[in-house]
C-alpha positions in Angstrom: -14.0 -6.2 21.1 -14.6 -6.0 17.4 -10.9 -5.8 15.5 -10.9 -4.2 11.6 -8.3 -3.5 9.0 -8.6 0.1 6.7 -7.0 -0.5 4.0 -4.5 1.7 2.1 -6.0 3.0 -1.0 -4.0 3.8 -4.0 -4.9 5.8 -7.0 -3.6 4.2 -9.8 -4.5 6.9 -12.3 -6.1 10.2 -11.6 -7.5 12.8 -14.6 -8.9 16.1 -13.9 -11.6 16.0 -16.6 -13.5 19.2 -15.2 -15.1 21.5 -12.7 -18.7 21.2 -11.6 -21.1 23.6 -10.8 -19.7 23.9 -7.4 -16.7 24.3 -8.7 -15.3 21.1 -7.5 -12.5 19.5 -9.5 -14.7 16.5 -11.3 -12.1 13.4 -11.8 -11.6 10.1 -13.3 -9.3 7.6 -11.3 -8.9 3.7 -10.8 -8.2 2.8 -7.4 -7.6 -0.1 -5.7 -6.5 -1.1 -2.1 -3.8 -2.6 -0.3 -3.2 -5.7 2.1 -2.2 -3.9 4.7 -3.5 -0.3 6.7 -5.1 1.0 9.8 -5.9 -1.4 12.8 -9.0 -0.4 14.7 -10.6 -1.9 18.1 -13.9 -1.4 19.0 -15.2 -1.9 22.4 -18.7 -1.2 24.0 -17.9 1.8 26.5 -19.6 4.1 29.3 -18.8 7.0 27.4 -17.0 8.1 23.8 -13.6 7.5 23.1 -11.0 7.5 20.5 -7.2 6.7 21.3 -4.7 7.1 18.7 -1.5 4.8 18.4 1.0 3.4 15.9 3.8 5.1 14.1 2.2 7.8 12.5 -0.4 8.7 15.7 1.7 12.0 16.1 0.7 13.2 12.8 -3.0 13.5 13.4 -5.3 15.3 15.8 -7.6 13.8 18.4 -9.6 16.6 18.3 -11.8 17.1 15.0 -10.6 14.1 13.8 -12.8 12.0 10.7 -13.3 8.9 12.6 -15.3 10.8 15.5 -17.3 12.6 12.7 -18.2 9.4 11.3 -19.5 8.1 14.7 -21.8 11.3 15.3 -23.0 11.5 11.6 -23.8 7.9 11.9 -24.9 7.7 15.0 -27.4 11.0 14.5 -29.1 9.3 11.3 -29.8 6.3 13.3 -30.2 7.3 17.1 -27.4 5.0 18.4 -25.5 6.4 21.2 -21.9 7.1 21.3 -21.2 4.5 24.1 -18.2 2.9 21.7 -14.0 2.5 22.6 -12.0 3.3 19.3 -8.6 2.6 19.0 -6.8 3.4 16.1 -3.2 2.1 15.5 -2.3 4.3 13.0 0.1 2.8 10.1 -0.8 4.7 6.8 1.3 8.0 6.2 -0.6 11.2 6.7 -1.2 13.4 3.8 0.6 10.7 1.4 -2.9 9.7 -1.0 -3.6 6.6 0.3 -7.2 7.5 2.1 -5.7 7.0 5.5 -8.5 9.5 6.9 -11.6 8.2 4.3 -10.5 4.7 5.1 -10.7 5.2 8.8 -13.8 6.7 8.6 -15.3 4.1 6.1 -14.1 1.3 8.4 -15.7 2.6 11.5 -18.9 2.7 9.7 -18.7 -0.7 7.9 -17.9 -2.0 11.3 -20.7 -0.1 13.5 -23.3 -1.0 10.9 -22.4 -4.7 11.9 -21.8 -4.3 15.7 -25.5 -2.3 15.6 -27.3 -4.6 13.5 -28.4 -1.5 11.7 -30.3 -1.4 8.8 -29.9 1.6 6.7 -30.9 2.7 3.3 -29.1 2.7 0.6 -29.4 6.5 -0.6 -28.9 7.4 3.6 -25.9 5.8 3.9 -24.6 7.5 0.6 -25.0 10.3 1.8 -23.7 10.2 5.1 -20.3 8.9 3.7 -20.2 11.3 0.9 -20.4 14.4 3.3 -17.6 13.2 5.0 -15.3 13.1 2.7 -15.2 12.0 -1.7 -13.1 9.3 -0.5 -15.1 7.7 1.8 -17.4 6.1 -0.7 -15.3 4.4 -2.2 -13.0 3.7 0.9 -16.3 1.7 2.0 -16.4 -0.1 -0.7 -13.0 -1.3 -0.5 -12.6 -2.9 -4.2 -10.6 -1.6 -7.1 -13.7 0.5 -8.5 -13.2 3.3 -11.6 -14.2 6.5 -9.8 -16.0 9.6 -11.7 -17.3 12.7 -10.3 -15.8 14.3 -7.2 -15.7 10.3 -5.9 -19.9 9.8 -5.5 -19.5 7.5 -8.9 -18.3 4.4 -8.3 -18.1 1.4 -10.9 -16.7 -1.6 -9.8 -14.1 -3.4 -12.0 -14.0 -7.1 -12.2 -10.3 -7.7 -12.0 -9.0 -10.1 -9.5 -5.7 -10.5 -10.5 -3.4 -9.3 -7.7 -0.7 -6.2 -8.2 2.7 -6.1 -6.4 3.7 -2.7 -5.7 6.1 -0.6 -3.6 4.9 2.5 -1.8 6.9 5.2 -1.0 6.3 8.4 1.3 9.1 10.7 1.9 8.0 11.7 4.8 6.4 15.0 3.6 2.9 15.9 4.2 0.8 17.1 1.1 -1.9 19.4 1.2 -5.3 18.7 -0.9 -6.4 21.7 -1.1 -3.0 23.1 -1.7 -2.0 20.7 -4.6 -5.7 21.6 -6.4 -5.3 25.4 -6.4 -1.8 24.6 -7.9 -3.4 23.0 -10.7 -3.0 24.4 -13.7 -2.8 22.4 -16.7 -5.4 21.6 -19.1 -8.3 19.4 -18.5 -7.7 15.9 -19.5 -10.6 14.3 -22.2 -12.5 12.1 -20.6 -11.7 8.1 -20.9 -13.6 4.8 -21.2 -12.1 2.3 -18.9 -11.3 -0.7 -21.5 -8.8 -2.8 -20.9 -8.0 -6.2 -22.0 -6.7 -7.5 -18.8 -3.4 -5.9 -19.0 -3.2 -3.6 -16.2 0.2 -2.4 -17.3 -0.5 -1.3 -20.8 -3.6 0.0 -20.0 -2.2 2.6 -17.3 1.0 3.3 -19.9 -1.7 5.2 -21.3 -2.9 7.1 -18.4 -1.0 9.3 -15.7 -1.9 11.6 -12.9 -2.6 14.9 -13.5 -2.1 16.7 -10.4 1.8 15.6 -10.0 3.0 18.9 -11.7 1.0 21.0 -9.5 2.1 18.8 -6.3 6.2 18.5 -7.2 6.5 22.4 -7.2 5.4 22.3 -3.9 6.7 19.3 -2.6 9.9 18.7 -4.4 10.6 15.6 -2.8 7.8 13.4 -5.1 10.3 14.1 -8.0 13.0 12.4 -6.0 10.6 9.5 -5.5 10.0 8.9 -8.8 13.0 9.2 -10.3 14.2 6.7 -8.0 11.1 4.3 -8.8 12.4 4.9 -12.2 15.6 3.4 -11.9 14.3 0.2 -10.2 14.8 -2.6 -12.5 11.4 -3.8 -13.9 9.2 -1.4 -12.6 6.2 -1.7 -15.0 4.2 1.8 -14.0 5.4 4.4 -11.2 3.3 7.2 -10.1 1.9 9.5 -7.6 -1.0 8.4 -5.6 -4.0 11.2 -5.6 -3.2 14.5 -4.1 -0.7 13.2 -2.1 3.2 12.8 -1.9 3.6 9.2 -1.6 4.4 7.2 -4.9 4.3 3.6 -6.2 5.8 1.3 -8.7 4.5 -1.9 -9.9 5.6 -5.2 -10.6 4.9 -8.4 -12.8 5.5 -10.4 -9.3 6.3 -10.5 -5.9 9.8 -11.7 -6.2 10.6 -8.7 -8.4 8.8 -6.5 -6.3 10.7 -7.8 -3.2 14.3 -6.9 -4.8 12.8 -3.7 -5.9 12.2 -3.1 -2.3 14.9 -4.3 -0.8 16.9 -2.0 -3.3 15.3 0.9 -2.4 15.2 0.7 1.1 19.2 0.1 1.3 20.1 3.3 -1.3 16.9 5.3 0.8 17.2 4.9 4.6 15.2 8.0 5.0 12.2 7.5 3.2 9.1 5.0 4.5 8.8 2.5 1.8 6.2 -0.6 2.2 5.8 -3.4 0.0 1.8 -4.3 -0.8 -0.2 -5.9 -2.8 -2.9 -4.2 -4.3 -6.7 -5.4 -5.4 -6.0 -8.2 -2.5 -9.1 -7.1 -0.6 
């Protein structure tokens, strides 16, 4: 049995700088991931399998579901069969922005490409994780990276210096596709990523663009944030991507820890997880 963590991604900024000539939304976003996420267990098997527990396995489908796409799309490019056991103990909030789906997905594939011994090209492999989903590149990847495009861009940043945030899902499900068509501000003008080392002033000066189209629909993110807000020493709080789960950051873990502990006594209701970001 083979045993591998997905981590939670979170989008630490996110600007809609465009459409393409698809007319896909073309973005600019720093991401980074999490200590924590999805467990997965992989065992050889007569026949295909996925299994799905863990506190959020009610919110997602066995049927049609991301990680069995990735097995087939890998598997067809290659000619492996499908003789695999996946479990999946499912820990990262559905439809909250953190790449619970693209991080499944890139973590069975990482891990196969291992378990195989494949050896696959570059530009294939690309390609096989971009049609699955714009997150999954960079979900396989798993390093804070400055994302471009519709997620195929991905620079990596050299910044090893860990981030103490608090996530915080409300326990609403956002829709992608929802939050986009309710997007109607401006386009932002494009950015360099400069920074001097600072994480905090450099995202003072960014934001995410989609959280006006995705508090009219999900009025709960407003709560969120406003409650980040009033945390004592909470350096940058935000949406993460499309979805409905927020963050705040922190100059340590001991502040982040009695931001945490606050918010989890004056919000029984809400999921809330301490993490620490760019710690994979």
């Amino acid at each position: 049995m083979v045993e591998i963590i997905a981590p939670v991604k979170v989008n630490l900024f996110l600007h809609v700088i465009g459409k393409d000539e698809n007319n896909y939304h073309k973005l600019q976003s720093l991401v980074s991931f999490g200590d924590f996420g999805d467990l997965l267990k992989i065992t050889p098997s007569d026949k295909y399998n996925l299994e799905i527990i863990g506190e959020f396995s009610g919110s997602i489908s066995k049927e049609n579901n991301i990680i069995t796409k990735a097995v087939n799309a890998l598997c067809a490019a290659t000619g492996n069969k499908t003789n695999i056991k996946i479990q999946l103990d499912k820990n990262i909030p559905v439809g909250a922005g953190l790449g619970g789906g693209s991080t499944d997905a890139a973590a069975v594939i990482k891990a196969l490409i291992e378990i195989w011994n494949i050896e696959i090209d570059e530009e294939k492999l690309g390609n096989i994780l971009l049609k699955l989903g714009a997150d999954v590149p960079m979900c396989f990847q798993q390093q804070t990276a400055f994302i471009e495009g519709i997620g195929e861009s991905i620079t990596p940043i050299d910044y090893t210096t860990p981030i103490h945030a608090v996530l915080i899902y409300p326990n609403r499900h956002s829709n992608t596709e929802k939050v986009f068509a309710n997007y109607k501000s401006n386009f932002s003008t494009p950015i360099n990523l400069n920074f001097d080392g600072n994480i905090f002033d450099f995202l003072k000066g960014t934001q995410n663009d989609l959280t006006d189209a995705a508090h009219t629909l999900y009025p709960e993110i407003k709560d969120v944030l406003s409650a980040l807000n009033h945390v004592p020493n909470c350096k940058v709080s935000r949406m993460s991507g499309s979805g409905s789960c927020c963050f705040g950051l922190f100059k340590n873990d001991e502040i982040a820890e009695q931001a945490y502990a606050q918010l989890v006594q004056s919000n029984p209701n809400w999921w809330i997880k301490k993490t620490v970001l760019n710690a994979v």
